[in-house]
N, C-alpha and C positions, 0 to 999 in steps of 0.2 A: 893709148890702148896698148897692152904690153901685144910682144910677140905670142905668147902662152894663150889670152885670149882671146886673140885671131884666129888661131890652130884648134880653138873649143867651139867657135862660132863657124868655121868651116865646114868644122867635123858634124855639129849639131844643125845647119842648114842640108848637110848631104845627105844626112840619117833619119831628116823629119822629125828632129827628135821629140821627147814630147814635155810640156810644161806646166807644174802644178802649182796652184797658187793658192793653196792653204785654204781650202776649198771648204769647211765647214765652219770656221772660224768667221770668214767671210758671206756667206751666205746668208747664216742667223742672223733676225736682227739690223743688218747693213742699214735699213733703211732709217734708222733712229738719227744713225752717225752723219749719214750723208744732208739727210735735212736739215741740222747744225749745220752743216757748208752751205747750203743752197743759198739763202741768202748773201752771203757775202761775194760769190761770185760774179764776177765782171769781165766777161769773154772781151778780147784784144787789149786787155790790161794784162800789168803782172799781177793776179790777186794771189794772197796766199792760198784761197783752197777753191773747194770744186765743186759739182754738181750737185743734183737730186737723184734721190732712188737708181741707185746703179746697182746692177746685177754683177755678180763674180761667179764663176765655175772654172772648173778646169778645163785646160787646150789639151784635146791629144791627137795630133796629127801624125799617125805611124803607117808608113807605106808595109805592111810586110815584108815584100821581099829587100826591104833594104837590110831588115833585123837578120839576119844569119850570122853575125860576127858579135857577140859580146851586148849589154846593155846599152837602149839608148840613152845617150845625154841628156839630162833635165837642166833645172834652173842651180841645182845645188851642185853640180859640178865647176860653174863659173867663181864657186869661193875659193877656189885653189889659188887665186892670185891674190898677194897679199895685200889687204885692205888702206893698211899703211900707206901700199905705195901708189895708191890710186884717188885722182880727182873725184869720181866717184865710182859707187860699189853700193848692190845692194845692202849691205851693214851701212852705210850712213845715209841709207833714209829711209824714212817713215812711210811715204805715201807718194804715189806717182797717179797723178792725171792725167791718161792719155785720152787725147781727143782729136778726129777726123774732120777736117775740115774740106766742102766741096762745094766754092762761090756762084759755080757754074760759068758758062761758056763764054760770057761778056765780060767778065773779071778779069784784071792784069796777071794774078795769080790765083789759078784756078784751086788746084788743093794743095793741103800741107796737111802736117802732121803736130801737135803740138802738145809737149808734157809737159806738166809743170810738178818737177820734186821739193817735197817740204824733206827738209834735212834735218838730221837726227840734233842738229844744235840750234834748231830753232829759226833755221834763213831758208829763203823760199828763193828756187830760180824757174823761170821757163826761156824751155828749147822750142825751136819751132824748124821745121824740116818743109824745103818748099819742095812741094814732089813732080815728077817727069817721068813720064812716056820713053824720053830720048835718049839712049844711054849716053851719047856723046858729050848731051849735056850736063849730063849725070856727072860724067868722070871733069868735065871740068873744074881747076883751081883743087885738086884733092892733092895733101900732102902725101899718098903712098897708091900712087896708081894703080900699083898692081893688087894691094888690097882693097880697093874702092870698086876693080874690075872682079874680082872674086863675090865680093857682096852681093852686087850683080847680078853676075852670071850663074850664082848658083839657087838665087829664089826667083829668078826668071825660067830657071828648070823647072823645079819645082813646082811653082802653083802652075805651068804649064801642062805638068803632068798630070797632074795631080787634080786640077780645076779648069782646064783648057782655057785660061786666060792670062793676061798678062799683068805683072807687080807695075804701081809707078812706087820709083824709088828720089831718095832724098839725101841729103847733108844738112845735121844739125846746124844752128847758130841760136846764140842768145837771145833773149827777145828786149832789146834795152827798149821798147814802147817806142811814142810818138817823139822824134828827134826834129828838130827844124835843119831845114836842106839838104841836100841827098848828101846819103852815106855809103859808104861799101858795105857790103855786110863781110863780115870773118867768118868762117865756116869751124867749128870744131874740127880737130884734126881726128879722122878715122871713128867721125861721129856718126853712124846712117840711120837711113829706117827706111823700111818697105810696108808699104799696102797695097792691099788685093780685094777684090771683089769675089765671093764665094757663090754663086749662084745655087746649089741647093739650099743652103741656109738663108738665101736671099739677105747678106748679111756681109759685112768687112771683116779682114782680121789683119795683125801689121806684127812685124819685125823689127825690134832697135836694140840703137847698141849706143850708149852716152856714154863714155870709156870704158871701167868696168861694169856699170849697169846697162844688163843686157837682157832683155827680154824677146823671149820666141814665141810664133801664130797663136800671138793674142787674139779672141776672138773681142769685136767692139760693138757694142750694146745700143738699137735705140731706139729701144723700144718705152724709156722710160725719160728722154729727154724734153727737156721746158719748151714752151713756145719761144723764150728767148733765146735758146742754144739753138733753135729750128729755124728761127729769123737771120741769126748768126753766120748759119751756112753748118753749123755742128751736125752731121750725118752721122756720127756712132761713137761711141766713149766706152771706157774700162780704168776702173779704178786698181790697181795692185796697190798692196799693206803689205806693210811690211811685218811678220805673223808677231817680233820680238818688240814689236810696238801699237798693237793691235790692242785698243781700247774699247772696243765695242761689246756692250754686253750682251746676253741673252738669254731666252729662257729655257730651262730644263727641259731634256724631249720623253717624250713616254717613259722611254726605255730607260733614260738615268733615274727618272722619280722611282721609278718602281724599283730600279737596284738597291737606291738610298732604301726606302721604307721597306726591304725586304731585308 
């Protein structure tokens, strides 16, 4: 993750910035696209694709009084870094499934965070972020401490303020599946994500950052999830499209028919 997009991810956690995600495009229709996925999904594998009937809208979490200086940060300021020179970047990819996971309190690992990006050339990875309460453990084995300490401390303000509760936070890693005998895991370097509990919404929403692909207070959905993403331990999902590869179609609304025939 360049130094540029640490300074935008800073800037856009202090500011609450807000994040739109092609909110019309997405909305119509979704439900066609996603049931083509539903089947083939298979939660704790790598599958290539994702759920059923998920919902999209827009995040806008803006404190006012932080706005007095200039526009806040959305998702399209994070294109300023050059796509070339990044592992990944919303420009190479298609689709990102994020999903909430929470095993409950008898589980070795209670939650994580898990995306899996289908890329613009056709290969599918998933990340998976094991999450924590403790920031100490948080910041352990992190390639840039004092960026992993920033992460942190600035969306533990935040939903503090904001929601009088507290973020658990995380460190991406690969999800290479079921390995025979124990392994380390490798952590992306200055890879995180954050989830919080919203209690008016009675509802999640998370923070990540995969090098250049970086996504802010996503709200995560689940109201629409399977009895086997329920059985799973799956508690809330949000699908992002990517708008330049958004194949989903839909029908004309009142208002375009009537402009056409008029």
């Amino acid at each position: 993750m360049s130094k540029d997009i640490i300074n935008l991810i800073n800037n856009k956690i202090s500011n609450n910035g807000v994040g739109y995600y092609n909110i019309e495009e997405q909305t119509n229709n979704i439900e066609e696209h996603i049931t083509m996925m539903a089947s083939h999904l298979s939660l704790g594998q790598a599958s290539p694709r994702g759920a059923s009937h998920l919902v999209t809208r827009a995040v806008e979490l803006v404190d006012s009084s932080q706005q007095e200086e200039g526009e806040p940060l959305d998702s399209r300021d994070f294109e300023r870094a050059p796509a070339e020179e990044s592992l990944i970047s919303e420009k190479l990819v298609k689709r990102a499934l994020i999903q909430f996971f929470d095993n409950g309190e008898d589980s070795k690992q209670r939650r994580k965070l898990k995306v899996r990006l289908n890329f613009v050339d056709d290969t599918n990875w998933e990340f998976i972020a094991a999450l924590t309460s403790d920031r100490r453990n948080f910041l352990k084995h992190t390639v840039e401490r004092d960026v992993a300490a920033g992460w942190w401390n600035k969306h533990k303000e935040k939903v503090k303020r904001i929601y009088n509760t507290s973020p658990w936070g995380g460190k991406f890693h690969v999800n290479h599946g079921r390995t025979q005998g124990k392994q380390a895991v490798q952590v992306e370097p200055n890879c995180f994500a954050s989830v919080w509990y919203q209690p008016e919404d009675r509802g999640y929403a998370c923070s990540l950052a995969l090098y250049d692909f970086i996504l802010m207070d996503v709200d995560l959905f689940k109201e629409s999830l399977s009895d086997l993403q329920r059985k799973s331990g799956v508690k809330a999902q949000f699908l992002w499209i990517n708008p330049e590869h958004n194949t989903v179609k839909r029908n004309k609304t009142f208002a375009e028919l009537r402009r056409k025939s008029g």
